[in-house]
N, CA, C and O atoms as a MOPAC input file, in Angstrom:
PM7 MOZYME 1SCF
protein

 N      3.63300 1    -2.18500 1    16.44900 1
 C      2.46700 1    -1.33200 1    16.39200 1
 C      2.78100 1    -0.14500 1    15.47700 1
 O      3.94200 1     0.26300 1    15.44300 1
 N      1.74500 1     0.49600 1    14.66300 1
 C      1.97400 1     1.46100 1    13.60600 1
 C      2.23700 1     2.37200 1    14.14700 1
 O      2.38100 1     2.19700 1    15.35700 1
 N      2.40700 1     3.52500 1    13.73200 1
 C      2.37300 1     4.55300 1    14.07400 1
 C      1.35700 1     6.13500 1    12.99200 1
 O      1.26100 1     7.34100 1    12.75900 1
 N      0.97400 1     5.04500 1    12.79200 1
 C     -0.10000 1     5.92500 1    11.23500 1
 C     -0.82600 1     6.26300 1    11.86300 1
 O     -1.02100 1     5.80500 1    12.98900 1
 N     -1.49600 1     7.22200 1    11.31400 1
 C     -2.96000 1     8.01500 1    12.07600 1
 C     -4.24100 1     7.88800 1    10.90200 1
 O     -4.45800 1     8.49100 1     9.85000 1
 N     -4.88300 1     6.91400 1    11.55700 1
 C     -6.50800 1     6.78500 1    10.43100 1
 C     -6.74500 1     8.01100 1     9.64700 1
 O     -6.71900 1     9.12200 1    10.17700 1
 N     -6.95100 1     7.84800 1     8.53100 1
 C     -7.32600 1     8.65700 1     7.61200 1
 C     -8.57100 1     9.85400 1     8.22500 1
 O     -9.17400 1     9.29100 1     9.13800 1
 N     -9.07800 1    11.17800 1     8.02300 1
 C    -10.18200 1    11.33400 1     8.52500 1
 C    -10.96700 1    11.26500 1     7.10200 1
 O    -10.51800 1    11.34500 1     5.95800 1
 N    -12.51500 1    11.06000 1     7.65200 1
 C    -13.56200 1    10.47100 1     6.88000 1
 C    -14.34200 1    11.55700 1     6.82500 1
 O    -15.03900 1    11.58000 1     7.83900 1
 N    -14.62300 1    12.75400 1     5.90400 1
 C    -15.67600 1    13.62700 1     5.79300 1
 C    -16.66800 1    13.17400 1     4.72300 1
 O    -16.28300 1    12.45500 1     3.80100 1
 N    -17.85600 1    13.55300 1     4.81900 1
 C    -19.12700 1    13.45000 1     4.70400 1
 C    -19.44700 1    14.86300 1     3.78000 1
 O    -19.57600 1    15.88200 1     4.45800 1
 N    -19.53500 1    14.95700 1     2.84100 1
 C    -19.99300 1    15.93300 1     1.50800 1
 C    -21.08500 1    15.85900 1     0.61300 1
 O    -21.28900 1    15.09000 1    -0.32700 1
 N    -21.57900 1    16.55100 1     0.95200 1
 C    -23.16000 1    16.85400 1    -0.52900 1
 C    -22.60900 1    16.52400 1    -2.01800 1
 O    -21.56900 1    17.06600 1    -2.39300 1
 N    -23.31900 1    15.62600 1    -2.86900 1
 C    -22.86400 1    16.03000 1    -3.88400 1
 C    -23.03500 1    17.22900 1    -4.92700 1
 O    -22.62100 1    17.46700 1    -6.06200 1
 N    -23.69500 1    17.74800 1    -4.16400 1
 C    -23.77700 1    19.05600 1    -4.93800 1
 C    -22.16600 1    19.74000 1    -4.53900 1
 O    -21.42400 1    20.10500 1    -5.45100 1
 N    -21.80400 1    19.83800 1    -3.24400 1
 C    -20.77700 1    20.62000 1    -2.61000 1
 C    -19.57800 1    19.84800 1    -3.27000 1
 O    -18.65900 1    20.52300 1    -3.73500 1
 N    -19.54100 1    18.85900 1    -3.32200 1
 C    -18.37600 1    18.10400 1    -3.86900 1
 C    -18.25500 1    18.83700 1    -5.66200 1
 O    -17.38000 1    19.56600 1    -6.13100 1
 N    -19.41600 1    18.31700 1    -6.26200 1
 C    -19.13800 1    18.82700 1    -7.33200 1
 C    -18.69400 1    20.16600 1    -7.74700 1
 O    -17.94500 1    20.34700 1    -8.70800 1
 N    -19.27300 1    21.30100 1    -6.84200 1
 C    -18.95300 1    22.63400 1    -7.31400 1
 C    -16.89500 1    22.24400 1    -6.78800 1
 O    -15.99600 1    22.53800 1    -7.57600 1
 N    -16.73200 1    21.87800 1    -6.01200 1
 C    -15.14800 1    21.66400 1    -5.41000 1
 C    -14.37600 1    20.53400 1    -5.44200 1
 O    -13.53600 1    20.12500 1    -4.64100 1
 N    -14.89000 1    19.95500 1    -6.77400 1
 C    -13.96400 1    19.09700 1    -6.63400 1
 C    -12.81900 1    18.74900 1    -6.83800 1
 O    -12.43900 1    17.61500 1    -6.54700 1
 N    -12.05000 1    19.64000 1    -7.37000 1
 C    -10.56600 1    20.20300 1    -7.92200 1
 C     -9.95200 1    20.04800 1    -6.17700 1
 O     -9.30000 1    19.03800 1    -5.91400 1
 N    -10.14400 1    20.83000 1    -5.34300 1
 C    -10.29200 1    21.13100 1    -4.22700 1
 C     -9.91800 1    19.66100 1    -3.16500 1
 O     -8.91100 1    19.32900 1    -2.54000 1
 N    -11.61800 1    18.88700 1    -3.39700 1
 C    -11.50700 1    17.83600 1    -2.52200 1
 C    -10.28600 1    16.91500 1    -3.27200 1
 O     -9.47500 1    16.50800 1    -2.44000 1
 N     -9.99100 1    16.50700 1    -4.64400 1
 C     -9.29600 1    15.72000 1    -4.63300 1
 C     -8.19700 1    16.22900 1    -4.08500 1
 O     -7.64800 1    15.39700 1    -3.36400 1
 N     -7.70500 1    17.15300 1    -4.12600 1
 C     -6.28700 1    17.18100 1    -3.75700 1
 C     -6.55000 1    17.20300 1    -2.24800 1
 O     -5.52300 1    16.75400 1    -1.73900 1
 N     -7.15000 1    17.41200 1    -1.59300 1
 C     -7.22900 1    17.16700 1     0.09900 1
 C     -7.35800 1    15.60100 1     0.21200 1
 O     -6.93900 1    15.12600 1     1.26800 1
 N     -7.78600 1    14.88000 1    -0.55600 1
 C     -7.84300 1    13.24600 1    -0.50000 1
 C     -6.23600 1    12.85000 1    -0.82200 1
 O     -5.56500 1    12.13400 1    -0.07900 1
 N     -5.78200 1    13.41600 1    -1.99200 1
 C     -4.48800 1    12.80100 1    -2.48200 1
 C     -3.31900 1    13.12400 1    -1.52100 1
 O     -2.56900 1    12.26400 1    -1.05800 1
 N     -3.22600 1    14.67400 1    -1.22300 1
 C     -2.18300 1    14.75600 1     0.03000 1
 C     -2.43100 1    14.74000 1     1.52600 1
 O     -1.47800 1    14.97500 1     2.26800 1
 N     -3.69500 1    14.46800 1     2.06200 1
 C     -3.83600 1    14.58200 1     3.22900 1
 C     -4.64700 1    13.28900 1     3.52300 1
 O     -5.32500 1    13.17000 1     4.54300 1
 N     -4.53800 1    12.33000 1     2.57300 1
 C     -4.32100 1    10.75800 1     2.35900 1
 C     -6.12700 1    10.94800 1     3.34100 1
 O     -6.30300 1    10.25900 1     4.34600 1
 N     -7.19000 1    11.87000 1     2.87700 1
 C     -8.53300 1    11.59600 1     3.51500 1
 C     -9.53000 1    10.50100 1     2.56100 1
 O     -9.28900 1    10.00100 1     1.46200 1
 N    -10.65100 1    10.36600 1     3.39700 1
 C    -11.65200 1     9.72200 1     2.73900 1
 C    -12.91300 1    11.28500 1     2.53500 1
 O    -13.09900 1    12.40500 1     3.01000 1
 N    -13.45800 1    10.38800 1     1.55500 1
 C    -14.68500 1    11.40200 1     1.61800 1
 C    -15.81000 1    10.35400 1     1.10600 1
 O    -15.49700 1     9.34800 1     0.47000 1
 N    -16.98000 1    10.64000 1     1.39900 1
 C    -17.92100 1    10.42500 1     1.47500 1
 C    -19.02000 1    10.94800 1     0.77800 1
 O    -19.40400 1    11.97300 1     1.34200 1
 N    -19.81500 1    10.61800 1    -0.40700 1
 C    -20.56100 1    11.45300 1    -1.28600 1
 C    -22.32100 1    11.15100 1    -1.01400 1
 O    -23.08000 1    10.20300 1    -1.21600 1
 N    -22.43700 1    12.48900 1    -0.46400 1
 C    -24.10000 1    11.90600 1    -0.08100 1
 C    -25.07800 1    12.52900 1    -0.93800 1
 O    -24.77500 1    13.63400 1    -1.38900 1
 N    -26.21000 1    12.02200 1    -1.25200 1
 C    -27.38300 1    12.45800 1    -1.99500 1
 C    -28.31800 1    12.17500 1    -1.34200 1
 O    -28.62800 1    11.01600 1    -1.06800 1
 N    -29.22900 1    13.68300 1    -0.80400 1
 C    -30.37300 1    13.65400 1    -0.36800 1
 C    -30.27700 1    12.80700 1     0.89500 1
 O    -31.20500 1    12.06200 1     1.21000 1
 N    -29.05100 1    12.92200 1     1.69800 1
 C    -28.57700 1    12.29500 1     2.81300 1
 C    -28.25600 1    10.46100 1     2.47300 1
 O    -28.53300 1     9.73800 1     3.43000 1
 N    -27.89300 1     9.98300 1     1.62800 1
 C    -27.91100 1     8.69700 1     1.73500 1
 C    -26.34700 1     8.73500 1     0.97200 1
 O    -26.13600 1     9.41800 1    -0.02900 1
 N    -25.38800 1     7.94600 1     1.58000 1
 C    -24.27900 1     7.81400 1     0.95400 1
 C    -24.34000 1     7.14600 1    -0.49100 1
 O    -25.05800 1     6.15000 1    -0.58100 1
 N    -23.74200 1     7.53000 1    -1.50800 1
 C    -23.74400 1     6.69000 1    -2.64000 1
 C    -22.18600 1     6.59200 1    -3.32800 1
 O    -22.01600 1     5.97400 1    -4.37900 1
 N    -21.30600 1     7.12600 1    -2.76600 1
 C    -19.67700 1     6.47300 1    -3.24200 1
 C    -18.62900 1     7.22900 1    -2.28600 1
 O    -19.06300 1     8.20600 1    -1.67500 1
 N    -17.49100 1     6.91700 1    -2.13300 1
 C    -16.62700 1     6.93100 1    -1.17500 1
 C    -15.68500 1     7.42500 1    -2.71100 1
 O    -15.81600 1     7.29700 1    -3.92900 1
 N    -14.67900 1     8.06400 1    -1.70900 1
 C    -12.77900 1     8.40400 1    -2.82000 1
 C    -12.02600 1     8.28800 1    -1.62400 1
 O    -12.15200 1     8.39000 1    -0.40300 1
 N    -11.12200 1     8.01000 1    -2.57000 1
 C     -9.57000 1     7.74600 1    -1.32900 1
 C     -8.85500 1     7.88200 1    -2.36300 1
 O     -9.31300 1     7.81700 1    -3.50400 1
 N     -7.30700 1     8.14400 1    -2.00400 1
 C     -6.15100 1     8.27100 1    -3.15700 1
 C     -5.79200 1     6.69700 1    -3.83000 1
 O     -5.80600 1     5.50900 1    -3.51000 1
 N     -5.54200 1     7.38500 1    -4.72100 1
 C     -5.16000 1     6.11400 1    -5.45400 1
 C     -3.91900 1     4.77400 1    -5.08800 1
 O     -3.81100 1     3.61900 1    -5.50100 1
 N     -3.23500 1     5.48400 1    -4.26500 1
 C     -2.09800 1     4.56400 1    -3.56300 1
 C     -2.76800 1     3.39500 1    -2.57000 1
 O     -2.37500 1     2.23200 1    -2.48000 1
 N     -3.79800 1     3.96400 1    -1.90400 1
 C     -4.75900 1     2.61600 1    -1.12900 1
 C     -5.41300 1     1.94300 1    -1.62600 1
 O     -5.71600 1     0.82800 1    -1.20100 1
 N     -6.08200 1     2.82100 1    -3.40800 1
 C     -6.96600 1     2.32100 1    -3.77800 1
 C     -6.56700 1     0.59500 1    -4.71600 1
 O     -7.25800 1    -0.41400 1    -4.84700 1
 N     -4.88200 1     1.00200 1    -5.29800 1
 C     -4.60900 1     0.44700 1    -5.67300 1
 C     -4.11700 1    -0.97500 1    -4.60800 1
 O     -3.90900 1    -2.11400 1    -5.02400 1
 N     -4.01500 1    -0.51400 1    -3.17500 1
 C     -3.57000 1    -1.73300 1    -1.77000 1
 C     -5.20000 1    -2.52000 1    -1.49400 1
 O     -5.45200 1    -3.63000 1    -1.02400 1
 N     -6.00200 1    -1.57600 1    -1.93400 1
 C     -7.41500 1    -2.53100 1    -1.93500 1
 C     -7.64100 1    -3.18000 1    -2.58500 1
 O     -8.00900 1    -4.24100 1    -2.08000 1
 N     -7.63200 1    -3.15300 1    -3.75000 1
 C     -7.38000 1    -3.80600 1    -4.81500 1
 C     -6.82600 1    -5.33600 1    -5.34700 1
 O     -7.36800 1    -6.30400 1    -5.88000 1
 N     -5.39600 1    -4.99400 1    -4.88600 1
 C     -4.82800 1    -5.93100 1    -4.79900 1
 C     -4.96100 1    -6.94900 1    -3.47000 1
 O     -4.55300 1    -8.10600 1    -3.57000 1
 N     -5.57700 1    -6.43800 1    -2.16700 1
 C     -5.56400 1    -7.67100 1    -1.33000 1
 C     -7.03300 1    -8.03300 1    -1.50500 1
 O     -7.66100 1    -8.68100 1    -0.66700 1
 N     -7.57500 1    -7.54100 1    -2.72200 1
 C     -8.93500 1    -8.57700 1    -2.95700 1
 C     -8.79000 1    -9.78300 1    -4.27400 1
 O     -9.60300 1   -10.43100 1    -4.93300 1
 N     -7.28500 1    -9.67000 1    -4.23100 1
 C     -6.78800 1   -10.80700 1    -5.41500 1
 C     -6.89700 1   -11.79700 1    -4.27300 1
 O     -6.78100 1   -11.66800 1    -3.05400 1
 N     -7.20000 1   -12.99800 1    -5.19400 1
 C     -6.99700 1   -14.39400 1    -4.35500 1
 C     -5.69700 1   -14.99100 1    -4.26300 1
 O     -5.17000 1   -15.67800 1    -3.38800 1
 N     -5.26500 1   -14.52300 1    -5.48800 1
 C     -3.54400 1   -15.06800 1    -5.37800 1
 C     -3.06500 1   -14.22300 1    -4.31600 1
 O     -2.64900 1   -14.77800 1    -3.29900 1
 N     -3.05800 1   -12.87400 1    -4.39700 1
 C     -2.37500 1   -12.00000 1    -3.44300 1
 C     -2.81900 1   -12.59000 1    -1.69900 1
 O     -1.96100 1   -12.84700 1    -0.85500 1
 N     -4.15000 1   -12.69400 1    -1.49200 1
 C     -4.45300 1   -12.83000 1    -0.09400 1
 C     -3.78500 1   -14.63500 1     0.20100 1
 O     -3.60900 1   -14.97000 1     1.37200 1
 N     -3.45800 1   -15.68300 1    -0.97200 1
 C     -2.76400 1   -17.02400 1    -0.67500 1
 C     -1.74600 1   -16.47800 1    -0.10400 1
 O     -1.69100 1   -16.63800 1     1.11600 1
 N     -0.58200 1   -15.64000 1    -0.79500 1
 C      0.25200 1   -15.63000 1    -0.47300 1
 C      0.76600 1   -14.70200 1     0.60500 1
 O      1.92900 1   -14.66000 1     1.00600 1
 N     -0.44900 1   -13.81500 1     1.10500 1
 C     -0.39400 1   -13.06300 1     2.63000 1
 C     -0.44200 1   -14.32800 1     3.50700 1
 O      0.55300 1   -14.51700 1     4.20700 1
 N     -1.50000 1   -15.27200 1     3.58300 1
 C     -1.95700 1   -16.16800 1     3.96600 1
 C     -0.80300 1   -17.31900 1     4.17500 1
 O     -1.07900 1   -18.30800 1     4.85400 1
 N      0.23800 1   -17.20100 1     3.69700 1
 C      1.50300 1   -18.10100 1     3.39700 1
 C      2.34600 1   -17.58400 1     4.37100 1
 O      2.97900 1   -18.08300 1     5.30200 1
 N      2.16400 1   -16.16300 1     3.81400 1
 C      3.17300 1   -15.85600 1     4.86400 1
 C      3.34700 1   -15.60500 1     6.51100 1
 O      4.33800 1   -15.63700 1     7.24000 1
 N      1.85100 1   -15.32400 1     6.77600 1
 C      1.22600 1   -15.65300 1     8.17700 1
 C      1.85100 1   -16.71800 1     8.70000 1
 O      2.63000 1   -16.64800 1     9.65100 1
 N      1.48300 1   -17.93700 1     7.99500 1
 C      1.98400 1   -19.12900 1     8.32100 1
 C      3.61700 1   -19.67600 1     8.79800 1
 O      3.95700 1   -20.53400 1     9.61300 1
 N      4.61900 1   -18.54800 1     7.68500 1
 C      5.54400 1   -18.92000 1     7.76800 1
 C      5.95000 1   -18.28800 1     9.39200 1
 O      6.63600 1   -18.75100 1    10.30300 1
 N      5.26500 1   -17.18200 1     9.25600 1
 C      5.71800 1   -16.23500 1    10.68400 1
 C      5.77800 1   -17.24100 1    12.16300 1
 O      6.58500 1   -17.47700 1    13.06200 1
 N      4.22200 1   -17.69000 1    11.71700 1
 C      3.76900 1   -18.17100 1    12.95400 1
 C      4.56800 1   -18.95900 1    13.36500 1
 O      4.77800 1   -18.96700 1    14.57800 1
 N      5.51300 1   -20.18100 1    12.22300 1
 C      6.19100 1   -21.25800 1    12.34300 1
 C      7.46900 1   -21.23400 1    12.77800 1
 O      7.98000 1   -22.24700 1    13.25600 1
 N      8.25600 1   -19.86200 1    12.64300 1
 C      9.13000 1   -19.15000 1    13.06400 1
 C     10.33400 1   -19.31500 1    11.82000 1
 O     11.53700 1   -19.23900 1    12.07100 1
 N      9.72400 1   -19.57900 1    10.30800 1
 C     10.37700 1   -19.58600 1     9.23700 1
 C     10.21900 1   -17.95700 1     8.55500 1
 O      9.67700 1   -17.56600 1     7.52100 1
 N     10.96200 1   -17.23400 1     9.65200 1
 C     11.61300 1   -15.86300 1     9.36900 1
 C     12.45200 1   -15.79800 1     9.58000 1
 O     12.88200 1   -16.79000 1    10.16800 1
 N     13.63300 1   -14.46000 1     9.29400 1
 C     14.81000 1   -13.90800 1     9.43300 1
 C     14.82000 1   -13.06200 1     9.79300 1
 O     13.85400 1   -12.31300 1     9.64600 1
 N     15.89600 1   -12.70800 1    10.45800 1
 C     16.44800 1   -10.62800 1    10.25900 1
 C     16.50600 1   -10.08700 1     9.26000 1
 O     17.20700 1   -10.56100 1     8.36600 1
 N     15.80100 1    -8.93000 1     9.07300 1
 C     16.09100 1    -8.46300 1     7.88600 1
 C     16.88900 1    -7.77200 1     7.14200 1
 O     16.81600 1    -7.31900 1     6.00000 1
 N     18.17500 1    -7.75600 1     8.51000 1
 C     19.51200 1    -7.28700 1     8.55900 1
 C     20.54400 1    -8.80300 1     7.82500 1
 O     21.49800 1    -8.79600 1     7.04600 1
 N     20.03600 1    -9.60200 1     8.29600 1
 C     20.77100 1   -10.81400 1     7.69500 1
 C     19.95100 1   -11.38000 1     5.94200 1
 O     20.43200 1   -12.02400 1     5.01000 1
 N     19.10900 1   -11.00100 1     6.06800 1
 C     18.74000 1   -10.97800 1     4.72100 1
 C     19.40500 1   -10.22200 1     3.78400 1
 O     20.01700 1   -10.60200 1     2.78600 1
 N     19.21300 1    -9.06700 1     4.22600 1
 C     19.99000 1    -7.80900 1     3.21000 1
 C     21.51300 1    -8.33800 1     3.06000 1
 O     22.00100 1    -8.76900 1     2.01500 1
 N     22.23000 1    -8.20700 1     4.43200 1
 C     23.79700 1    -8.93100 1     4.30600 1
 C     23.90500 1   -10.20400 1     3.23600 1
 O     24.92700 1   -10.60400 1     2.67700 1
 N     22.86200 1   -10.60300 1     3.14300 1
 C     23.11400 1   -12.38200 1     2.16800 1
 C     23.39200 1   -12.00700 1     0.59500 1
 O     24.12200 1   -12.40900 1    -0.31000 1
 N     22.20600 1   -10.82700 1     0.83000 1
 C     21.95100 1   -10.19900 1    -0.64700 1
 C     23.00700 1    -9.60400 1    -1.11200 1
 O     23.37700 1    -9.86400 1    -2.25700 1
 N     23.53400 1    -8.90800 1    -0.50700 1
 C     24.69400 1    -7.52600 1    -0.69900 1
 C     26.00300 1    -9.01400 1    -1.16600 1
 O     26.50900 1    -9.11300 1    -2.28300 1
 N     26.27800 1    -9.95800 1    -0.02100 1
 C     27.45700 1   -11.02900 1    -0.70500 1
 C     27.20700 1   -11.67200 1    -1.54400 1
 O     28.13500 1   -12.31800 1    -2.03000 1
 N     25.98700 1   -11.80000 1    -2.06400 1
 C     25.70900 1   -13.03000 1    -3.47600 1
 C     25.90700 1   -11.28400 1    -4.59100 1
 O     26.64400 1   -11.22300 1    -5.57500 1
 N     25.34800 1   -10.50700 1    -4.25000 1
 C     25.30500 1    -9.34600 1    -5.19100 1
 C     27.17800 1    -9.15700 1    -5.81900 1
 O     27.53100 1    -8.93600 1    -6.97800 1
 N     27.89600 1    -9.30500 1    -4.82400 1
 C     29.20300 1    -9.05000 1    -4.28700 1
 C     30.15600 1   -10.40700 1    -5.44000 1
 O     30.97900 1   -10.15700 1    -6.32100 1
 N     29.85700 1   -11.20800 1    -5.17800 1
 C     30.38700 1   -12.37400 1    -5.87400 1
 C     29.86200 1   -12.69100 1    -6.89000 1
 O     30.40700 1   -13.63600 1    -7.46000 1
 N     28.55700 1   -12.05700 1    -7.60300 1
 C     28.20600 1   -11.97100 1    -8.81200 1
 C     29.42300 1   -11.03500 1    -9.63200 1
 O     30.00200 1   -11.41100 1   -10.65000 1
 N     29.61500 1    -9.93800 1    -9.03600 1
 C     30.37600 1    -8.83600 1    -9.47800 1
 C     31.83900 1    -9.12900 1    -9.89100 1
 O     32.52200 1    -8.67500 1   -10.80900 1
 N     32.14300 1   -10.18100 1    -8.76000 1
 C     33.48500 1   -10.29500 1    -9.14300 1
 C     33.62700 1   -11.61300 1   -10.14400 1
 O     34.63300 1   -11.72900 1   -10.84400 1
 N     32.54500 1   -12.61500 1   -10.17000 1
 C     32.83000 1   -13.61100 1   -11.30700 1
 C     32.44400 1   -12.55600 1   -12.57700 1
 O     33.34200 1   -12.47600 1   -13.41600 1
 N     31.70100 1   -12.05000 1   -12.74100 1
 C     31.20100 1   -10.81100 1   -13.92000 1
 C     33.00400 1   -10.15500 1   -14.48200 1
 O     33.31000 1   -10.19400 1   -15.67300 1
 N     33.90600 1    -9.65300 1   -13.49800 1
 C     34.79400 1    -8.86800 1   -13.84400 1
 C     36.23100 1    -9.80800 1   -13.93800 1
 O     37.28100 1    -9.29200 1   -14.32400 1
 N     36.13700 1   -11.37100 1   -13.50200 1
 C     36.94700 1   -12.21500 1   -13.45200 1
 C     36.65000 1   -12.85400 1   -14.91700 1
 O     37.80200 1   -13.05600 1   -15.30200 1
 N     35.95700 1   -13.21100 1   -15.76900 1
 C     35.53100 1   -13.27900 1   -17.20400 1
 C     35.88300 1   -12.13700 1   -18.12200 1
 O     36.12200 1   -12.48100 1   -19.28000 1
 N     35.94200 1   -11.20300 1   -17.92400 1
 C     35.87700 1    -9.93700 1   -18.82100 1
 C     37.70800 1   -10.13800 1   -18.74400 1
 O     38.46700 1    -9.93000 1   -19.69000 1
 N     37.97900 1   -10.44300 1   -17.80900 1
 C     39.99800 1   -10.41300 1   -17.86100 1
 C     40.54300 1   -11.52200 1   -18.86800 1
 O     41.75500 1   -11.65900 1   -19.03800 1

């Protein structure tokens, strides 16, 4: 379970936005908010920082959501690891690269 706390979602005039918007972006970019741009009370565009915008983005790729979709699968099937024994595998193939690398150079 996460431990993240939902973004909060404010609701702004675009008139108010525009006179501040120097302002709102940086309350979107470091305080990771949404905002909400209304005209004449009717919403007409949303901002969020660019770090989600770019995680939205990408899980509306079809390749990207196959291979979420893959990996669901693998979970479910119980074709996972530790990710302590992963890293360890990495660090000894990393390890024995190094030393055939410095066993050639002699």
């Amino acid at each position: 379970m996460s431990s993240r706390v939902a973004p909060a979602v404010r609701t702004i005039t675009l008139t108010k936005a525009r006179n501040n918007l120097g302002d709102l972006v940086t309350r979107v970019h470091h305080n990771k908010e949404y905002l909400i741009f209304e005209k004449d009370g009717v919403p007409i565009a949303g901002v969020m920082d660019i770090d989600e915008f770019e995680d939205y983005l990408e899980l509306n790729d079809p390749k990207v959501r196959r291979e979420i979709m893959k990996s669901n699968e693998d979970i479910r099937a119980g074709r996972t690891r530790n990710a302590r024994d992963l890293l360890a595998e990495l660090r000894d193939k990393n390890k024995s690269k190094v030393r055939k690398t410095r066993s050639k150079k002699v």
